[in-house]
C-alpha positions, 0 to 999 in steps of 0.5 A, a space after each residue: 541547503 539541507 534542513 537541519 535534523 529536527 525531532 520527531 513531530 508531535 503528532 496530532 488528531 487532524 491537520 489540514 493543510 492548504 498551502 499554495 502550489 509550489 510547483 517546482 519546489 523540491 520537499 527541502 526547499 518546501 519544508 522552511 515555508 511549510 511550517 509556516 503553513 501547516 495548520 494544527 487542529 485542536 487536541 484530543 484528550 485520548 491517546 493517540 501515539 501512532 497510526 498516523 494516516 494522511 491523504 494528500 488530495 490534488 485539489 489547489 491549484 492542479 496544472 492544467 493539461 498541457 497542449 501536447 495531450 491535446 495534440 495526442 487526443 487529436 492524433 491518437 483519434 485520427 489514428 496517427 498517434 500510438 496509445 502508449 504515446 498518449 498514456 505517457 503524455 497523460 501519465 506526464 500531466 498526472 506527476 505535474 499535478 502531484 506539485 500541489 499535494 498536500 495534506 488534506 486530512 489527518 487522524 490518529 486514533 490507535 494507541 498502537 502502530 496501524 498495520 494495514 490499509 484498504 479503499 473502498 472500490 466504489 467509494 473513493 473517498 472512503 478506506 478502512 485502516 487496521 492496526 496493531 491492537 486489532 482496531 478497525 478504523 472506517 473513515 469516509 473523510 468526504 464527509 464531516 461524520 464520525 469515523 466508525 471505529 471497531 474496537 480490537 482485542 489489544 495485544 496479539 490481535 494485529 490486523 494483518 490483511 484487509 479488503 472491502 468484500 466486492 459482492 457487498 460493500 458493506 463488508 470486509 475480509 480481515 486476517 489477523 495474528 488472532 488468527 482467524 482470516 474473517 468476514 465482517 461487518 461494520 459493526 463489527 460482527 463475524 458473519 463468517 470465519 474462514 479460516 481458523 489456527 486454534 493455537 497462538 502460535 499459528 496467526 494469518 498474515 496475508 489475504 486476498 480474494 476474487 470476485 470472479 472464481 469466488 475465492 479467498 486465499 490466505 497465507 500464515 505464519 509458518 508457510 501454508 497458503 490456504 484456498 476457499 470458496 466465498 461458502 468458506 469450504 476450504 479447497 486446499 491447505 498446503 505448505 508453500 514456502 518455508 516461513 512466514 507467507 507475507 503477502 498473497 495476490 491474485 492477477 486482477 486479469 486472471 485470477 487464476 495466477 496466484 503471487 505468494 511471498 515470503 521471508 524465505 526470500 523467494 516470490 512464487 507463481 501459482 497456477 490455482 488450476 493445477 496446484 497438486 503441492 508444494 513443488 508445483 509452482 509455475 515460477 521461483 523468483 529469488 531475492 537477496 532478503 526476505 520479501 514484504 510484498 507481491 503486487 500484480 499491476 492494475 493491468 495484470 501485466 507485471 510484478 511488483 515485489 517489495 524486499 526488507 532491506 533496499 530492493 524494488 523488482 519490477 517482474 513481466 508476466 511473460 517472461 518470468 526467467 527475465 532479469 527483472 527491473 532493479 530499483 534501489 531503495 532504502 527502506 529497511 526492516 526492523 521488529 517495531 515498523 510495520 513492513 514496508 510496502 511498494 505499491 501500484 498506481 491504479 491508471 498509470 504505470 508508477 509505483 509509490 513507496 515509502 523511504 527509510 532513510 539508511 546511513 549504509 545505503 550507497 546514495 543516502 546523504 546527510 539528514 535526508 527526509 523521509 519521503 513518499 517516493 514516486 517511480 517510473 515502473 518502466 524506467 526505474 527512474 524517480 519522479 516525484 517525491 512528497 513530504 510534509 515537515 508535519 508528518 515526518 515519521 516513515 510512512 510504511 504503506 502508500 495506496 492511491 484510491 481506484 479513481 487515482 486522485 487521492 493518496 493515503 499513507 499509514 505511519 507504521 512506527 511504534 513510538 
């Protein structure tokens, strides 16, 4: 029976959650005993109204290996098994493991919604979060010391694009509708601005860089996309879509293919090596709403885009005029929610989303929860999903850390 519509949940400095496995339990029928269950850490005299950040760790009670990825070893070793049947049986044993997620830590410290999120590659315990007001959270939760927390400038300093510098740990890229896209950091000091709007009414809203080309890019608000080297020299500024750029991703295997979306409702392919303008893009892929998001598989080998109402596409990067994969999925957008974004998993072939429950959407039912949900990004199919009654607000961005064990979620709305 489906759970009565509750309101929502107080939230609270630090939870920790330990629950015992519930192995083939749905999140409606877990949700009953969880309240039982859910410890609540002692309050805080600061504010804390949102930003909400929860990591789920598989760390009670994971089902062991069943004796077919056994077998699979065996046969793939003595060269009778194909590797993707030895993937899948692994990929299998993975979404067995995600029954005994649970919380496993909380916090809150923004007094504004938080905006982005970004793991530390060589630590996996370690992420850095921004939010709404320009604050920086530097969490290593592996470990009882005080998060390092950067204070932002408040109002209009919206922390919009976040990533660990991969040549010095230590560091971190940061775009923002301040409007600069910087290099700093952990204590917060500006070692290199890399690009700079001197005007409120231009702020940047996306960035990623690349290890091997030496290069940032960075997308704001009125379509420019620009390109720099990790000197700060800028390459080339140019108008690539009619509004707002929402995300820019690099190929992890060629970082010379560029994905830039937008809320003109189209994902574009780049070819950093012959970019001469505006119409010199390798492919157009339109969409039926404004586009949050373009991620490029960890194996570089599909596309993953997010739109603002209830669409999912799955693109192959060697076929982009191919009908993509369509996943329908509610999670719609609205001025006070920060977007929306699906993500991949770093070793398997499944994306992780956040729902949006929408009255308007061909498969809601009545009170449905707010779940984490996980897919197939072969199939389409849904997997798993996660919920936890004492985090049930919309958990807007998703990102499992580069060793795949652990998930963090961002709560993303103003309340």
């Amino acid at each position: 029976m489906a759970p009565r519509k509750r309101p929502e949940a107080q939230k609270t400095p630090e939870v920790v959650v330990r629950p015992k496995s519930k192995r083939n339990r749905s999140p409606r029928e877990l949700e009953p005993e969880a309240k039982k269950l859910c410890v609540k850490g002692p309050g805080s005299s600061r504010r804390f109204d949102s930003g909400c950040l929860w990591a789920g760790l598989a760390s009670l009670r994971v089902p062991p290996l069943c004796s077919s990825i056994v077998r699979a070893l065996h046969q793939h070793k003595l060269g009778t098994a194909a590797w993707p049947s030895l993937q899948q049986g692994l990929q299998q044993s993975f979404l067995n493991s995600l029954a005994s997620y649970r919380i496993f830590q909380k916090a809150a410290p923004f007094d504004r919604r938080a905006t982005s999120l970004a793991w530390h590659p060589t630590h996996p315990s370690t992420l850095a979060v921004g939010s709404k007001g320009g604050d920086i959270l530097l969490w290593n939760f592996g470990i009882k010391d005080k998060p390092t927390f950067i204070k932002g400038i408040g109002a209009g300093g919206s922390i919009t694009g976040l990533k660990f510098n991969p040549l010095n740990t230590n560091q971190f890229f940061t775009s923002s509708m301040e409007g600069t896209t910087r290099l700093q950091d952990f204590k917060g000091n500006t070692l290199r601005v890399f690009a700079s709007s001197d005007t409120c009414n231009v702020w940047f809203c996306s960035l990623d860089i690349s290890v091997k080309s030496r290069v940032v890019v960075t997308g704001d608000n009125v379509g420019h996309v620009i390109l720099l080297n990790m000197d700060g020299r800028e390459l080339w500024n140019l108008r690539m879509h009619k509004k707002k750029v929402t995300h820019v991703a690099l190929n992890p295997c060629c970082d010379w293919l560029l994905a830039t979306a937008s809320v003109d409702q189209t994902v574009k392919i780049w070819d950093l090596r012959q970019v001469r303008g505006k119409s010199s893009f390798l492919h157009s892929l339109p969409h039926r709403h404004p586009v949050n998001a373009a991620h490029f598989s960890p194996d570089g080998a599909q596309l993953l885009t997010t739109d603002q109402k209830s669409e999912i596409r799955v693109y192959s990067a060697c076929q982009w005029d191919c009908p993509p994969s369509l996943i329908p999925h509610p999670h719609r957008h609205f001025q006070h929610l920060t977007p929306i974004k699906a993500s991949w998993h770093p070793r398997y072939n499944l994306i992780v989303v956040g729902r949006y429950p929408d009255p308007n959407f061909k498969s809601c039912s009545p009170h449905e929860l707010r779940t984490i949900d996980v897919f197939d990004g072969s199939s389409g199919k849904i997997m798993y999903q996660l919920y936890d009654p004492e985090s049930s607000g919309i958990m807007s961005l998703n990102e499992f850390n580069p060793m795949g064990d652990t998930l963090a979620s961002v709560m993303g709305e103003c309340t």
